[in-house]
Each structure stands twice: as C-alpha cells, then as structure tokens.
Backbone of each chain as nested JSON, in Angstrom:
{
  "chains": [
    {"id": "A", "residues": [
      {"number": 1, "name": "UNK", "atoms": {"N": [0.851, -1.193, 0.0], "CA": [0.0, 0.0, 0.0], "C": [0.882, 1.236, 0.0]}},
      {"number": 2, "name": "UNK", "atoms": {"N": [0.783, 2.389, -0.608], "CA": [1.024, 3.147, -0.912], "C": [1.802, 3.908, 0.332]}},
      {"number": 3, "name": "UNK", "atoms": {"N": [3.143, 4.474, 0.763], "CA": [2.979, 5.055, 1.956], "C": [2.856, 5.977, 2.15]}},
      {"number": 4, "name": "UNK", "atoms": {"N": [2.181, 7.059, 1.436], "CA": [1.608, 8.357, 1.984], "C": [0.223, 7.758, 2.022]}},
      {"number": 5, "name": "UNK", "atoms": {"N": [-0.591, 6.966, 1.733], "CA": [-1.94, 6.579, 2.032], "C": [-2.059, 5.973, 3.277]}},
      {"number": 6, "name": "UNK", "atoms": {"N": [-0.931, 5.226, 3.446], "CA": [-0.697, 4.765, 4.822], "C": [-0.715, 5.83, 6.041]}},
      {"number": 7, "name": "UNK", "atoms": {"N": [0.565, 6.806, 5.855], "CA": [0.126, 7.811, 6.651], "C": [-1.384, 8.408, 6.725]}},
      {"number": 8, "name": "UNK", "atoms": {"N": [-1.762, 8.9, 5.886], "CA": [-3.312, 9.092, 5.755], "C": [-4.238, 8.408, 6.514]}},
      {"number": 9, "name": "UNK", "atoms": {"N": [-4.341, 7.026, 6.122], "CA": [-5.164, 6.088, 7.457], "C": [-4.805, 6.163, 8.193]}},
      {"number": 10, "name": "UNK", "atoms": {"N": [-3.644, 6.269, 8.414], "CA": [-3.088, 6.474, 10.141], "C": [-4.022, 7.503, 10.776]}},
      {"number": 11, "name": "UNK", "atoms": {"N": [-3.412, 9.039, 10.343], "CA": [-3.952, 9.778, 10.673], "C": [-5.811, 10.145, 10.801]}},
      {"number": 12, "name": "UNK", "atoms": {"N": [-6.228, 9.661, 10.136], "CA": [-7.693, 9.272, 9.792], "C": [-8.339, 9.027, 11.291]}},
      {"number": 13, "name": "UNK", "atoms": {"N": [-7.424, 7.897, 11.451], "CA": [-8.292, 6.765, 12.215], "C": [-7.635, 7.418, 13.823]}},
      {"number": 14, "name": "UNK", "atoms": {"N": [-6.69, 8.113, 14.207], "CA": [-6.075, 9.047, 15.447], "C": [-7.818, 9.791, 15.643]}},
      {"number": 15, "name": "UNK", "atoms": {"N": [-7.913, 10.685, 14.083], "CA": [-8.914, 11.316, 14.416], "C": [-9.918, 11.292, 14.707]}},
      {"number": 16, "name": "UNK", "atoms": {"N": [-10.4, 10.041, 14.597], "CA": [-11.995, 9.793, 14.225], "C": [-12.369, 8.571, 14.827]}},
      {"number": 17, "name": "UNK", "atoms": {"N": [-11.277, 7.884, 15.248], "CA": [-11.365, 6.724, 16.069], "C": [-11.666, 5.624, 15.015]}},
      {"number": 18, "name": "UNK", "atoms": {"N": [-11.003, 3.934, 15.432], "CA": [-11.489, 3.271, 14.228], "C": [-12.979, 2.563, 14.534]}},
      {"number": 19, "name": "UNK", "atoms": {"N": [-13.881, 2.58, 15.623], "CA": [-15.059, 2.428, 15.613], "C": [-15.756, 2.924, 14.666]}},
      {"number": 20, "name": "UNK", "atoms": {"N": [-15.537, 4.306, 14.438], "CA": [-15.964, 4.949, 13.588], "C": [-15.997, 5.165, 11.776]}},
      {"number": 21, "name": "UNK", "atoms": {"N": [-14.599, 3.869, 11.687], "CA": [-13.696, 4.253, 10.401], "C": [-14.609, 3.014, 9.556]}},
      {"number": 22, "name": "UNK", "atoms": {"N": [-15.127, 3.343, 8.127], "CA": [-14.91, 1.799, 6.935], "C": [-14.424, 1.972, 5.953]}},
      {"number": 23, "name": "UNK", "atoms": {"N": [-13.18, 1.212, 5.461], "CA": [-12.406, 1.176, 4.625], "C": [-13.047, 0.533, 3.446]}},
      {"number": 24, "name": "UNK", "atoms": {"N": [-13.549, 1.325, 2.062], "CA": [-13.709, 0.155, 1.081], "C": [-12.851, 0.443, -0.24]}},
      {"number": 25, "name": "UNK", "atoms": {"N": [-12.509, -0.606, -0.604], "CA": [-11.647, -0.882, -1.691], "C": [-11.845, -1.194, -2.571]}},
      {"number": 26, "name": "UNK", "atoms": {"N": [-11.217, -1.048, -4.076], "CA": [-11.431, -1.182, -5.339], "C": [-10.706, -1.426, -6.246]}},
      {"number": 27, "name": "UNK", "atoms": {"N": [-9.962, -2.535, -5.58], "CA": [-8.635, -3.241, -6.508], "C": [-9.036, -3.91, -7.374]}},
      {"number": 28, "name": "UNK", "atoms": {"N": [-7.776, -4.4, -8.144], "CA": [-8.46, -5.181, -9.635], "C": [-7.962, -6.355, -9.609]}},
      {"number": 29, "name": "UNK", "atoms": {"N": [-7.534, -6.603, -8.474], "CA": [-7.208, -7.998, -8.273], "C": [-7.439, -8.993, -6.705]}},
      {"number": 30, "name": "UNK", "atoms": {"N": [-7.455, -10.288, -6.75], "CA": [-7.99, -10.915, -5.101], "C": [-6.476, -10.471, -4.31]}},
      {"number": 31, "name": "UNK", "atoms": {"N": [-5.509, -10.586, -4.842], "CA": [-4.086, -10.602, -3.992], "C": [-3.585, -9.018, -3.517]}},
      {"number": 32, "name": "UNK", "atoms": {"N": [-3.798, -7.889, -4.349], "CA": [-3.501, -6.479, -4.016], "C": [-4.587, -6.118, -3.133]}},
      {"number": 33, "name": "UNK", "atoms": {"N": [-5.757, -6.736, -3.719], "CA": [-6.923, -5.914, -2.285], "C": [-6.414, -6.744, -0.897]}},
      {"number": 34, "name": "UNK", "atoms": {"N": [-6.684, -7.768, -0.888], "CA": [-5.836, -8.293, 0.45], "C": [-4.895, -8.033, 1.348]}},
      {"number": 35, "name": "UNK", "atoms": {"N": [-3.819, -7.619, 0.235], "CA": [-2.561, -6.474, 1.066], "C": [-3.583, -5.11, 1.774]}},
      {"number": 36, "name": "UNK", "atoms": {"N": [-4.021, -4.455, 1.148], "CA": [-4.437, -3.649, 1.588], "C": [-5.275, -3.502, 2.84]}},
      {"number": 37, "name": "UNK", "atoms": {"N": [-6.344, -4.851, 2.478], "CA": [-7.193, -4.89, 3.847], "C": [-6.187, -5.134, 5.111]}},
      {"number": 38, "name": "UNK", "atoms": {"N": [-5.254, -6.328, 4.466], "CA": [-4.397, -6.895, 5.89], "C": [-4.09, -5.43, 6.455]}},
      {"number": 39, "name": "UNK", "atoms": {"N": [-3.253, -4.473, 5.712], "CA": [-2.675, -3.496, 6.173], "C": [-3.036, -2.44, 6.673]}},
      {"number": 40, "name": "UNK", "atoms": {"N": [-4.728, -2.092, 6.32], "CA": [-5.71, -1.294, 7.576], "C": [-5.795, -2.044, 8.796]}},
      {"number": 41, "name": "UNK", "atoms": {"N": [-5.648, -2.95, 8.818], "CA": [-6.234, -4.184, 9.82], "C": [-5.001, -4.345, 11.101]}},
      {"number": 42, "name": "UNK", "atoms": {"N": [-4.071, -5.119, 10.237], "CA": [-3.133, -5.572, 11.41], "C": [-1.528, -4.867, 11.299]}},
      {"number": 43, "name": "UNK", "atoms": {"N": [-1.644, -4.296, 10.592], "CA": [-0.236, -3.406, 9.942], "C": [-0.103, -3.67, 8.516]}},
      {"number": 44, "name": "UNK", "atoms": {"N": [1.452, -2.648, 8.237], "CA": [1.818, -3.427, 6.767], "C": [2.75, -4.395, 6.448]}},
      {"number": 45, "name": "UNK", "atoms": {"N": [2.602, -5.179, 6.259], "CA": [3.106, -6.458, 5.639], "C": [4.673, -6.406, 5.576]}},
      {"number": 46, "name": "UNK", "atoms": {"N": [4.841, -5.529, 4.572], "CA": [5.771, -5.374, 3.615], "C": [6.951, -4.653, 4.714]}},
      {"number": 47, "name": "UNK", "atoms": {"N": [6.391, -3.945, 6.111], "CA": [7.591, -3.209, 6.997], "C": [8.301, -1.609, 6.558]}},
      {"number": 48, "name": "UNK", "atoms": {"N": [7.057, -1.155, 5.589], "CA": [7.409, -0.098, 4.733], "C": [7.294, 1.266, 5.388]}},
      {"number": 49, "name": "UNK", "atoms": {"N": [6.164, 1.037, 5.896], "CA": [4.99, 2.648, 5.524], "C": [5.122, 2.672, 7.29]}},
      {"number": 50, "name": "UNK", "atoms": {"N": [4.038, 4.111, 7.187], "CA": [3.422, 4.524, 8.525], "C": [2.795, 3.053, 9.354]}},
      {"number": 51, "name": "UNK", "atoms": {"N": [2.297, 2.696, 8.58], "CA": [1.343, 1.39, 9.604], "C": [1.883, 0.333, 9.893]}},
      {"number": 52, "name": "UNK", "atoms": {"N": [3.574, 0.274, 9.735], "CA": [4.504, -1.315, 9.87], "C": [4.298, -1.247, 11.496]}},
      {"number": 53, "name": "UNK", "atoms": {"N": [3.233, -2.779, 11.454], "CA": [3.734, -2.529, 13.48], "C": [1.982, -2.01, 14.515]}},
      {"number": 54, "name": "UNK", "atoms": {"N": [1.284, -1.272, 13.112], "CA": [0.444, -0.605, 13.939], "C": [-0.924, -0.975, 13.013]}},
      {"number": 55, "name": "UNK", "atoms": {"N": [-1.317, -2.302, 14.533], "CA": [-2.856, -2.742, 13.883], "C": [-3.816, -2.129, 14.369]}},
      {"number": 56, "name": "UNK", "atoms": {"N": [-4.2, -1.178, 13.39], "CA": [-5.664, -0.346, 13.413], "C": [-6.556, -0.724, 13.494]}},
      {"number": 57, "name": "UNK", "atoms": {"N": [-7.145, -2.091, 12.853], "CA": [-8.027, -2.608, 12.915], "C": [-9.118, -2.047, 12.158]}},
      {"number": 58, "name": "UNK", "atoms": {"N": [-9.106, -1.617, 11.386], "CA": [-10.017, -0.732, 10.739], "C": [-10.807, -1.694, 9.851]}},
      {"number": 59, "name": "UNK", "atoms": {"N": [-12.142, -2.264, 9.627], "CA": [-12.719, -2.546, 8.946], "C": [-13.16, -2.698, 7.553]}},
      {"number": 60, "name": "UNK", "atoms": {"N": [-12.192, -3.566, 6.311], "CA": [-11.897, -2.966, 5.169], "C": [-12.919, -4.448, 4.341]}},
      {"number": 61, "name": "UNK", "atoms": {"N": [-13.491, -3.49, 3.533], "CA": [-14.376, -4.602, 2.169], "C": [-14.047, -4.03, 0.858]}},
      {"number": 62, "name": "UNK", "atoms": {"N": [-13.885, -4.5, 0.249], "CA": [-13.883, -4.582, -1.44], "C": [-15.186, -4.063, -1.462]}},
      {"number": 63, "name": "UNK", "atoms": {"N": [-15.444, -2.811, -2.601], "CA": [-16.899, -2.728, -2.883], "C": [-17.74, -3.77, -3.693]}},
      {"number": 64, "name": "UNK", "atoms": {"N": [-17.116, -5.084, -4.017], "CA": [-17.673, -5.998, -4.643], "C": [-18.583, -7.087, -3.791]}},
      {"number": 65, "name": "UNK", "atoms": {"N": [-18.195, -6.442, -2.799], "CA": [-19.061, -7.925, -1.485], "C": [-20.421, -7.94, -1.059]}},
      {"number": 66, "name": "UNK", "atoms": {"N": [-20.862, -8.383, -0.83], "CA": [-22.088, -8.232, -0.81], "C": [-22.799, -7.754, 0.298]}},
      {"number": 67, "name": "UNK", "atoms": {"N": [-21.974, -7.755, 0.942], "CA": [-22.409, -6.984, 2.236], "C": [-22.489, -4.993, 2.314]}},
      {"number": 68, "name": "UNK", "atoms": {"N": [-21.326, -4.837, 1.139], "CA": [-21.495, -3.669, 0.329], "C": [-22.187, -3.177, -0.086]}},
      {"number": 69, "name": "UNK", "atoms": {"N": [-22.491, -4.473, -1.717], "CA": [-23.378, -4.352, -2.817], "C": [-24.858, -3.712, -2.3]}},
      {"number": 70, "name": "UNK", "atoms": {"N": [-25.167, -4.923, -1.239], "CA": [-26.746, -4.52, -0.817], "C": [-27.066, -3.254, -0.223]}},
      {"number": 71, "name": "UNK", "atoms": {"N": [-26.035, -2.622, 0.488], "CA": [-26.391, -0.744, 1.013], "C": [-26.574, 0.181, -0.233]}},
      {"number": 72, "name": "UNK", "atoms": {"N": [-26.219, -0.407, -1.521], "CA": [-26.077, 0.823, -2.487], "C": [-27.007, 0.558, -3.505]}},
      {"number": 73, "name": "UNK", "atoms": {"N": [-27.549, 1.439, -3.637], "CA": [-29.171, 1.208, -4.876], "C": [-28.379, 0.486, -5.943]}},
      {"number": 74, "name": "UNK", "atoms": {"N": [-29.102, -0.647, -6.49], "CA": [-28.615, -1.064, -7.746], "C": [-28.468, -1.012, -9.13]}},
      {"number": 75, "name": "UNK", "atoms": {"N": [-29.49, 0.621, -9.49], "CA": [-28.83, 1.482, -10.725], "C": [-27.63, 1.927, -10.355]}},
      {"number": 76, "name": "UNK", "atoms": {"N": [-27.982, 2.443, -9.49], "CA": [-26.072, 3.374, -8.844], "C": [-25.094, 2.583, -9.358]}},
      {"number": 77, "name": "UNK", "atoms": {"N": [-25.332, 1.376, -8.621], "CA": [-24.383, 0.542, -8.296], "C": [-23.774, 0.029, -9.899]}},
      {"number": 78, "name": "UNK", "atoms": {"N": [-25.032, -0.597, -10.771], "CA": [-24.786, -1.142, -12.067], "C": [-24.114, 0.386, -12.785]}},
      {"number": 79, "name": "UNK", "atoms": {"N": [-24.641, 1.585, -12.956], "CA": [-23.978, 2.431, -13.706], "C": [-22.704, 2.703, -13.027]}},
      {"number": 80, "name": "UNK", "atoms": {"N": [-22.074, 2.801, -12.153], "CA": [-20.699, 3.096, -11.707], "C": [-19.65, 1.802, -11.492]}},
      {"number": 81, "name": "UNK", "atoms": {"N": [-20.385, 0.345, -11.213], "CA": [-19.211, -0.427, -10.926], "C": [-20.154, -1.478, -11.859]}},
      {"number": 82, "name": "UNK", "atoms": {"N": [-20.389, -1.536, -12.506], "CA": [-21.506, -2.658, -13.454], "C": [-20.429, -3.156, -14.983]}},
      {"number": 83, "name": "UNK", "atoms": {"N": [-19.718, -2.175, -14.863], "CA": [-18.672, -2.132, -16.36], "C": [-17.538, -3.372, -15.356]}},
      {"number": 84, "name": "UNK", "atoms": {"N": [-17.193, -2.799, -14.633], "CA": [-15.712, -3.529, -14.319], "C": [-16.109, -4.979, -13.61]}},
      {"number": 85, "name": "UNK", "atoms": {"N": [-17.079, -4.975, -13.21], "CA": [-17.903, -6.278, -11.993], "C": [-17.582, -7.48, -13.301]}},
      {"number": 86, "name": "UNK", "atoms": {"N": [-17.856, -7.033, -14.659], "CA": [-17.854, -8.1, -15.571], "C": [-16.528, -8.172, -16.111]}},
      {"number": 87, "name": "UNK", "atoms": {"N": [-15.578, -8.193, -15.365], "CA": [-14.013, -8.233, -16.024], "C": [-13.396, -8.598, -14.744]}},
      {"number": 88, "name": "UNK", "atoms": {"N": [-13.501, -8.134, -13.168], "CA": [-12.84, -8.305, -12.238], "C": [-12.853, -9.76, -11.717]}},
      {"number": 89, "name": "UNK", "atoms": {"N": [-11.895, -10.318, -11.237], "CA": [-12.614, -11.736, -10.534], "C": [-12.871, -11.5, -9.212]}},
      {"number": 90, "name": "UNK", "atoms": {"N": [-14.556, -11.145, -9.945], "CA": [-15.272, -11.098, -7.931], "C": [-14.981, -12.226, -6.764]}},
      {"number": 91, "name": "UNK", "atoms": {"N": [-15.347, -13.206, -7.744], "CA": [-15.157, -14.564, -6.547], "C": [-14.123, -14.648, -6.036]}},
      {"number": 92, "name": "UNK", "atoms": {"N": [-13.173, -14.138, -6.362], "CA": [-11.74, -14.664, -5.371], "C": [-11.278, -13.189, -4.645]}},
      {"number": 93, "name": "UNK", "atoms": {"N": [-11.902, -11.988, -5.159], "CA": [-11.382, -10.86, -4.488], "C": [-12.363, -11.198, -3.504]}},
      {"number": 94, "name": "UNK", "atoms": {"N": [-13.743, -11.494, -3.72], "CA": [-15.117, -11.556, -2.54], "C": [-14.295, -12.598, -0.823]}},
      {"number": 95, "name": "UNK", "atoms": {"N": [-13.549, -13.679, -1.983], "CA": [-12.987, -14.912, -1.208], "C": [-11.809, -14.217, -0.315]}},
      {"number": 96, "name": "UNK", "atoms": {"N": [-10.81, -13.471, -0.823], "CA": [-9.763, -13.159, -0.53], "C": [-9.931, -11.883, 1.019]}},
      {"number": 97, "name": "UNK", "atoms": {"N": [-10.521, -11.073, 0.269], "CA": [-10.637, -10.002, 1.564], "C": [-11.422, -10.351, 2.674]}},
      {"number": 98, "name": "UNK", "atoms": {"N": [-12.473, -10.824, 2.668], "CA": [-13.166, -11.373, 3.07], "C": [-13.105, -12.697, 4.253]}},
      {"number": 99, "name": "UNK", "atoms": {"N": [-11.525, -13.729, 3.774], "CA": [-10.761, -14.213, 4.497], "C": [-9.531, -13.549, 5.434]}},
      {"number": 100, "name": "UNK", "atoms": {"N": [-9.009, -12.369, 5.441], "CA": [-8.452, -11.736, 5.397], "C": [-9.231, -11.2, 6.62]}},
      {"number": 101, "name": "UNK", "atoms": {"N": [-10.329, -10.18, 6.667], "CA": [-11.29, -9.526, 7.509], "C": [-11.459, -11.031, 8.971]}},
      {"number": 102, "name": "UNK", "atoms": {"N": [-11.858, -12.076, 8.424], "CA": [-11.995, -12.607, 9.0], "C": [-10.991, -13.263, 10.384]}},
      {"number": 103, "name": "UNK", "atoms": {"N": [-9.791, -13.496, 9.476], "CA": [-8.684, -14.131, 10.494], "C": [-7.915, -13.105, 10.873]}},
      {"number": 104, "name": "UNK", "atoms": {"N": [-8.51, -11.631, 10.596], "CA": [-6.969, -10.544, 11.334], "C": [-7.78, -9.832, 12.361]}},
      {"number": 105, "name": "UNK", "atoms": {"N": [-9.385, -9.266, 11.602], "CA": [-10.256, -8.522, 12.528], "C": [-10.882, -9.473, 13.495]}},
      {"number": 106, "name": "UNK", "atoms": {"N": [-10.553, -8.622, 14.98], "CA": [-11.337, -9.786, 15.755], "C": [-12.236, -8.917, 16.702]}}
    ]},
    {"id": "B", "residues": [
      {"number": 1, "name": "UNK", "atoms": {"N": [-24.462, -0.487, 7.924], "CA": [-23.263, -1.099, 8.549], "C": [-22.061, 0.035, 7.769]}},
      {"number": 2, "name": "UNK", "atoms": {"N": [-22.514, 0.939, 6.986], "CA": [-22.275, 2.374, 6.167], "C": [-22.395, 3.441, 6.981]}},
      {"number": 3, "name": "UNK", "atoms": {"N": [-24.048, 3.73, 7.836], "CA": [-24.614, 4.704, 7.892], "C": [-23.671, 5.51, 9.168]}},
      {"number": 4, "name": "UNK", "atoms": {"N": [-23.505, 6.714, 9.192], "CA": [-22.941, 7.557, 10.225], "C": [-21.648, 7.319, 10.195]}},
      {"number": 5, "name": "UNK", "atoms": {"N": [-20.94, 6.7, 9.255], "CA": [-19.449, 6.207, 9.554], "C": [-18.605, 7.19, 8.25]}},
      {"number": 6, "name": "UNK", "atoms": {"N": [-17.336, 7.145, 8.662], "CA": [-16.498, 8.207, 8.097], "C": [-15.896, 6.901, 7.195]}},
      {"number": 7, "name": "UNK", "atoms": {"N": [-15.746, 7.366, 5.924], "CA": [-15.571, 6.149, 4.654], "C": [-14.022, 6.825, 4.207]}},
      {"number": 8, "name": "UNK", "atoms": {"N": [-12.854, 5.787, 4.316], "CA": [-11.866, 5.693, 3.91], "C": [-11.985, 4.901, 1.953]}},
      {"number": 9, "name": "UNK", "atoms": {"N": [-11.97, 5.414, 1.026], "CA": [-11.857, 4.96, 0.271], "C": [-10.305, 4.567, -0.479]}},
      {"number": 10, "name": "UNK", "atoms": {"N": [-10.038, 3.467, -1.062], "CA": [-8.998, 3.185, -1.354], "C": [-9.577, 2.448, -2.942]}},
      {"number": 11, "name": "UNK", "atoms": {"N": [-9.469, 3.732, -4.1], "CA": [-9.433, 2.81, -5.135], "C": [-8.516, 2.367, -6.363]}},
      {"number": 12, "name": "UNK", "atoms": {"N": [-8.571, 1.988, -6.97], "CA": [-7.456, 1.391, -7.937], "C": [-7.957, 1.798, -9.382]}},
      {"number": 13, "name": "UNK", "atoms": {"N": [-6.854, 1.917, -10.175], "CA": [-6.781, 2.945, -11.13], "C": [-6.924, 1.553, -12.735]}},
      {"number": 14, "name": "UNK", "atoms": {"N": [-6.838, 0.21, -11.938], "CA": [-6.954, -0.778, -13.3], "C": [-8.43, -1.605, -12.705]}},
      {"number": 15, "name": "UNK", "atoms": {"N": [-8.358, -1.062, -11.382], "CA": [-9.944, -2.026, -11.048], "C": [-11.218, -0.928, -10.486]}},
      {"number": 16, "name": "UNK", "atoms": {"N": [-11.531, -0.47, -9.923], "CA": [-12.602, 0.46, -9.338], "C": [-12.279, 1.659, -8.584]}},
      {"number": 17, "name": "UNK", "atoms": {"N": [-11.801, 3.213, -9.79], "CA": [-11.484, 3.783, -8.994], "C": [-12.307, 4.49, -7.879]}},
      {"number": 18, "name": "UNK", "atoms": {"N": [-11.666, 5.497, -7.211], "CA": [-12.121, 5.834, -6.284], "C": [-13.636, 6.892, -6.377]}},
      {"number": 19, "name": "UNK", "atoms": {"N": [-13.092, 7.395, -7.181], "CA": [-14.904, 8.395, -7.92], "C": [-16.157, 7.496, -7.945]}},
      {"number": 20, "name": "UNK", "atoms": {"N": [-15.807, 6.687, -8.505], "CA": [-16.933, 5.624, -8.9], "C": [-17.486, 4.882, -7.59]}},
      {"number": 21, "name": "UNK", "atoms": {"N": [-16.308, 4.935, -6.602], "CA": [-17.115, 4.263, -5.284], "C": [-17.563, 5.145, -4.419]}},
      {"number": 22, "name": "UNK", "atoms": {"N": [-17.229, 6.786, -4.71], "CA": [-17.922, 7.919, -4.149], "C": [-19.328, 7.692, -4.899]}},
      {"number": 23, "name": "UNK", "atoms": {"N": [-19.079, 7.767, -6.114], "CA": [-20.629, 7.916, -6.541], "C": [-21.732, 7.084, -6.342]}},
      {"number": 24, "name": "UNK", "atoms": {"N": [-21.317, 6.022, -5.987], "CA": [-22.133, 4.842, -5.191], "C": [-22.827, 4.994, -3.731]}},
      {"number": 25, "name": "UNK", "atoms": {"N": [-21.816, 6.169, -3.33], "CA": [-22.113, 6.056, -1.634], "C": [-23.397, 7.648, -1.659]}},
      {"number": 26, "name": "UNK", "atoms": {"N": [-23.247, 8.281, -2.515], "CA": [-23.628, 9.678, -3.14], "C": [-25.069, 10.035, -2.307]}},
      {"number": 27, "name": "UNK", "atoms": {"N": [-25.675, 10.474, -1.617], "CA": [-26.606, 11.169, -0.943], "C": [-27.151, 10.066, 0.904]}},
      {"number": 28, "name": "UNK", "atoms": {"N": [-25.919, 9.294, 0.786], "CA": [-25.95, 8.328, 1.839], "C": [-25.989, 9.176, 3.316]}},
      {"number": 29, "name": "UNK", "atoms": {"N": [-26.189, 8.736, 4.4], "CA": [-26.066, 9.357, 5.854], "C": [-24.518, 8.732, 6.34]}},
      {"number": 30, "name": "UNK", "atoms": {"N": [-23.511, 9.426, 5.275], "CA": [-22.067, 8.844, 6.007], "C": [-21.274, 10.299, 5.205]}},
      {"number": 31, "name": "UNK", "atoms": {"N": [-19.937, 10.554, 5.641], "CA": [-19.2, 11.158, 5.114], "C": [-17.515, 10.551, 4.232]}},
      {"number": 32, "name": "UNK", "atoms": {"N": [-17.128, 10.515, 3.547], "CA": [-16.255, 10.45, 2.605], "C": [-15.477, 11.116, 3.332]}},
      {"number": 33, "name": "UNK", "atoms": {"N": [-14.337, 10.305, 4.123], "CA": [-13.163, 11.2, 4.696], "C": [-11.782, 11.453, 3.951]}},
      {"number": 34, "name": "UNK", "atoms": {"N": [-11.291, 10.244, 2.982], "CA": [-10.596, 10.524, 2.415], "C": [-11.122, 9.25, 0.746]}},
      {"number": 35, "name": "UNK", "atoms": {"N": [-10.332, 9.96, 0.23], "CA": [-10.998, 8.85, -1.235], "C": [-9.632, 9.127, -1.933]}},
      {"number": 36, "name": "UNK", "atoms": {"N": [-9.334, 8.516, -2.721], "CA": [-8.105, 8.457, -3.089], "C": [-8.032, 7.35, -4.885]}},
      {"number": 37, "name": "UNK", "atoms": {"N": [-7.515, 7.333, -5.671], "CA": [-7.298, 6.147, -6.515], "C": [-5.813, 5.801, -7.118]}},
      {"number": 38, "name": "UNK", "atoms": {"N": [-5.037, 4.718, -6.741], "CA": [-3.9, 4.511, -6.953], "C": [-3.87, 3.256, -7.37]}},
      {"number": 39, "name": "UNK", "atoms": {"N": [-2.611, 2.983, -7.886], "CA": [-2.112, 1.56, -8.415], "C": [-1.503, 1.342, -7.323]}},
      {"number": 40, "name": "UNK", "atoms": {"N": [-2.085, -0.119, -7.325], "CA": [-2.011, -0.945, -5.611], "C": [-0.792, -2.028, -5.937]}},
      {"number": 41, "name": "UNK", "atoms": {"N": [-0.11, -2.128, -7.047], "CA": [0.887, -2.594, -7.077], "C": [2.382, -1.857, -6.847]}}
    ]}
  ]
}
C-alpha cells in the first residue's frame, strides 16, 4: 500500500477513532486488495509505511461484497461499478478479503 | 453497517477507482473522509 496513504489512514483513524472508520476498496485484483485490507487491519506487511507494526483494525471490504453491494441502490451501483464487476474476478477478491477480515479482525 | 461512519476509500486505477465508489455512496447518511485512486501494485 502506498505510503503516503498509509500515513493518511493512520492519521484518519487518530482522528476519528477506528469504531468509527470503513475502509472500502477497489482493486483489480484478489491478492492487491488483500494487502491492503491486511494493512488497515493488522499493519503493513511489507515493513514499509506509517502502519509497519500498527494494527488499526479498521474494517476494510472490497466494494464488490455483498455486504457492500446490498447498502447501495442497484442502478447506482450497475452504472458506476456494473462495467468492471464483468471483467474483475469477484469470486476470489469476494474470497480473498473477506478471508483476510476474517482471520486478522477480531 | 455504512450509515454515520467516516468512509476511507482506497481505489485502484486498473480495477474500481475511487470516484466511482464515491458515486455509489452519493446522498448516503455517512461522510467520505478521504478517497483516493492509486495503483495498488
């Protein structure tokens, strides 16, 4: 993840508390969104950025999940993410973050 | 599980950028704290 975005969540989540924080994401792949969630979640991975070390815990979904999908009207939804939904591989980004949320957020 | 919460967006510039997941969230009871779209590689 990027490390000025890193700083950014950092700072975000100081401010606003992470009760308060939801991270959603819009990668184009199951393995880069994953880094990312891990790295709101439990730090960064990689030992890079602002967040090496510091699990925020912040609550992160792919906007492809369905736990997403269903809060957002589904013209919205089909005219803004309806193009890429048919090219991305939902099932394994849905699978990936989703496993990820599960075994880091507790 | 949206509503009243401050939305970190993180989007990607070959899969869903970040505009497009603002415009999704667009007259919702939450605020857009930061939104952003980058290559996540």
């Amino acid at each position: 993840m990027d490390l000025e975005n890193q700083k950014r969540v950092k700072a975000l989540a100081e401010q606003f508390g992470k009760e308060n924080i939801v991270v959603l994401l819009g990668g184009a792949d199951a393995e880069a969104s994953g880094l990312i969630a891990e790295t709101v979640i439990a730090g960064d991975p990689a030992y890079a950025g602002a967040l090496t070390g510091v699990p925020l815990g912040l609550p992160a979904y792919h906007i492809l999940e369905p736990e997403i999908r269903r809060e957002i009207d589904p013209a919205v939804y089909e005219a803004n993410i309806g193009m890429m939904e048919m090219v991305l591989p939902v099932e394994d980004i849905v699978k990936e973050v989703s496993s990820i949320r599960q075994k880091l957020l507790s | 599980m949206l509503e009243g919460k401050k939305i970190i967006i993180l989007g990607d510039r070959d899969g869903i950028p970040g505009g497009a997941i603002e415009a999704c969230l667009a007259g919702k009871p939450l605020e857009v704290a930061f939104s952003t779209t980058a290559c996540f590689v």
